[in-house]
C-alpha positions in Angstrom: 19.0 17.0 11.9 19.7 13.5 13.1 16.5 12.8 13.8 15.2 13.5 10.4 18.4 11.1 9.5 17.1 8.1 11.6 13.5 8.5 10.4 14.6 8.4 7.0 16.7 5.2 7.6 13.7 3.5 9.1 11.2 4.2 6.4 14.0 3.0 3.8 14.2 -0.5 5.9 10.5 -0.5 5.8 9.5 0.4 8.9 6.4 2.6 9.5 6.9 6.4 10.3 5.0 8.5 13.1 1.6 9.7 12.7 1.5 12.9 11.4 4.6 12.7 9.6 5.6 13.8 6.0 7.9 12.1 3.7 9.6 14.0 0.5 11.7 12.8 -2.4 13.8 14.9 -4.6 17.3 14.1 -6.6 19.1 15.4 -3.2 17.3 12.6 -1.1 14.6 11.7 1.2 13.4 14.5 4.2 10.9 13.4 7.0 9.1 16.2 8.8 6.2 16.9 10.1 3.1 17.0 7.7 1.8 20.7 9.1 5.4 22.0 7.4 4.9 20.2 4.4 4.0 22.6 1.6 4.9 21.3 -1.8 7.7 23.6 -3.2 11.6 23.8 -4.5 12.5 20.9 -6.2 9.9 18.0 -4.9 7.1 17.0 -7.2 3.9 15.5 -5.6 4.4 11.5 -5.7 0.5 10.5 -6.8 0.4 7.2 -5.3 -0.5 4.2 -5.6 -2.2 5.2 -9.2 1.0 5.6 -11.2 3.8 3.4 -8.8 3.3 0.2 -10.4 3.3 1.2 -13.8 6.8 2.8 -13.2 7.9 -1.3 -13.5 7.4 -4.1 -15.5 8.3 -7.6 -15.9 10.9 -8.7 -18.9 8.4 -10.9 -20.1 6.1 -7.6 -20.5 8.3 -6.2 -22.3 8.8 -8.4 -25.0 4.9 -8.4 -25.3 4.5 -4.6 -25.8 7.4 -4.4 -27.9 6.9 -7.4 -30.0 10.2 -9.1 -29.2 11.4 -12.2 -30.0 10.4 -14.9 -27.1 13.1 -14.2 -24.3 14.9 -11.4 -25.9 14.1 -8.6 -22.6 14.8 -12.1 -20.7 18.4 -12.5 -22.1 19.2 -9.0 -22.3 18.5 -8.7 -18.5 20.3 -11.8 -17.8 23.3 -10.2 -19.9 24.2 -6.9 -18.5 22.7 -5.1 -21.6 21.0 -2.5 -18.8 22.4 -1.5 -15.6 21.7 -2.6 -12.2 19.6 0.4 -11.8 17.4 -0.5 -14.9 16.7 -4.1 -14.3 16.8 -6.7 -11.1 15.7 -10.1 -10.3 12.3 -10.3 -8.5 11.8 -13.5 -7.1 12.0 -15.9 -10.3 11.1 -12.8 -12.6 13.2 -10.0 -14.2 12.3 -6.4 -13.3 12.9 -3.5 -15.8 12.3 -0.2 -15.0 9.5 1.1 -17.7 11.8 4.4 -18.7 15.0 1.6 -18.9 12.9 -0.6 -21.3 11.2 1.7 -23.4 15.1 4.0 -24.1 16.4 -0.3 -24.8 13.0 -1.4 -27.2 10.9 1.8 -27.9 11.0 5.5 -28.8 13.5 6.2 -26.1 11.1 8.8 -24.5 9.7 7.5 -21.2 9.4 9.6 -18.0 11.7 8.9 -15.4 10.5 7.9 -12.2 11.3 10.4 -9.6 12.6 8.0 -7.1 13.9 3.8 -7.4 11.0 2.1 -8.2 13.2 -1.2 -6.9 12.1 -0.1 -3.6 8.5 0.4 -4.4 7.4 -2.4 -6.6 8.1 -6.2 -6.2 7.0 -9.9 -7.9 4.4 -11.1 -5.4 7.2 -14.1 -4.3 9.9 -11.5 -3.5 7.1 -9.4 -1.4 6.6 -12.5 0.4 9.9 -13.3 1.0 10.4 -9.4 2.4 7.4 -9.6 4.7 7.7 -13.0 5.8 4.9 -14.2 3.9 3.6 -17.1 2.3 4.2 -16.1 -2.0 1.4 -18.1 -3.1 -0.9 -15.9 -0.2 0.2 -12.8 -1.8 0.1 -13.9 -5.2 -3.6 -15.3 -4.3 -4.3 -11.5 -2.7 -2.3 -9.8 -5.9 -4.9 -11.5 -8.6 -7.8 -11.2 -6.9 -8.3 -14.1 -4.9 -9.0 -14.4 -0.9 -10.0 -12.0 1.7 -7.0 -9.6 1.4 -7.6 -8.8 -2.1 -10.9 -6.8 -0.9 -8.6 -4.1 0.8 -6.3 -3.8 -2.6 -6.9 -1.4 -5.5 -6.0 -1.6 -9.3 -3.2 1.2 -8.3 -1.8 -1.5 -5.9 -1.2 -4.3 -8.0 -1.0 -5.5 -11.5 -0.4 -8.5 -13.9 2.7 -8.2 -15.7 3.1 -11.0 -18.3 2.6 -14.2 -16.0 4.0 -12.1 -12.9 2.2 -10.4 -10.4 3.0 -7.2 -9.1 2.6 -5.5 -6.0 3.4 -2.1 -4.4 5.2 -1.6 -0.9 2.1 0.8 -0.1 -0.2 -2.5 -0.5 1.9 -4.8 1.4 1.8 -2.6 4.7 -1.7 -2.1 4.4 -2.4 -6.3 4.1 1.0 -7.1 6.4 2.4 -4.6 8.4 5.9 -3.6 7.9 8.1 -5.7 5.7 11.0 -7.3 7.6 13.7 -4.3 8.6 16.6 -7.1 7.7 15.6 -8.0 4.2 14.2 -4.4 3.7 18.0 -2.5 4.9 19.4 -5.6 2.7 17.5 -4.7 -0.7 18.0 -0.9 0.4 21.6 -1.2 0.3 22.0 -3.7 -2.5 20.0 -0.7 -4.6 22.2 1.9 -3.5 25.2 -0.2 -4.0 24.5 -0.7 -7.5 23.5 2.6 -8.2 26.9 3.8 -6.9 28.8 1.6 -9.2 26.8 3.2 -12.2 27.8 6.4 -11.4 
């Protein structure tokens, strides 16, 4: 239905949805009813958030820490095209890899997918700045445990990742409201772009 449609678009361009109203993620896309239909069956999985989110990401630097690279290797390989625009991004000054992407590139190969893009749900503190028209070094501040916001975020909302903070979407709304619905629609459809092309 098109209103179902039109919610959807809004929480993808980071806008808040309607008390009382249910989101679900499956391979065949996002639905947005209301929460007295939602039981959890067919093909959605129950998301647990925020516990498990941010560990879905990690910085390049991270990487070569946990895998015992050689200083820069995750770095250069993002910076090189060795994974696909779906498996690693630039976060403000940092590289993103997804953690199934780098553990299939440096590890045993046999890391859990996440069940949706966790580009969408996990940023570097400066990018989540930039996307809620925020100071970086205020997040950053909030992120690591500094100032008065970081008494209304959890360890499931942010973590340090190499010398890079990170920080969920779930957490910035709480501390900021809803990002910006320019840069939000932007990154949406910069993510979806790419992920076409990989097809």
């Amino acid at each position: 239905p098109y209103t179902t449609l039109f919610r959807s678009r809004e929480f993808m361009s980071g806008r808040r949805l309607p008390v009382g109203t249910a989101v679900a993620f499956s391979a065949k896309g996002i639905f947005v009813f209301s929460e007295k239909e939602w039981t959890l069956s067919g093909p959605f999985e129950e998301l647990k958030w925020p516990e498990t989110v941010v560990q879905w990401v990690m910085t390049a630097e991270e990487a070569e820490d946990k895998y015992v690279l050689p200083d820069k290797k995750a770095r250069n390989d993002c910076k090189n095209g060795l994974f696909s625009p779906e498996e690693a991004r630039k976060s403000g000054p940092a590289w993103l890899i997804t953690a199934e992407a780098a553990d299939r590139m440096y590890g045993t190969g046999k890391g859990k997918n996440a069940p949706v893009n966790p580009f969408l749900l996990v940023f570097s503190t400066a990018e989540a700045g930039i996307l809620w028209n925020r100071d970086g070094g205020d997040v950053r501040a909030a992120a690591a445990g500094a100032g008065h916001r970081a008494a209304r975020l959890f360890d499931g909302d942010r973590r340090q990742s190499g010398r890079t903070w990170l920080v969920t979407r779930m957490a910035m709304d709480r501390l900021y409201g809803p990002a910006d619905p320019g840069k939000m629609k932007a990154l949406s459809e910069t993510l979806r772009s790419a992920g076409a092309k990989t097809e």
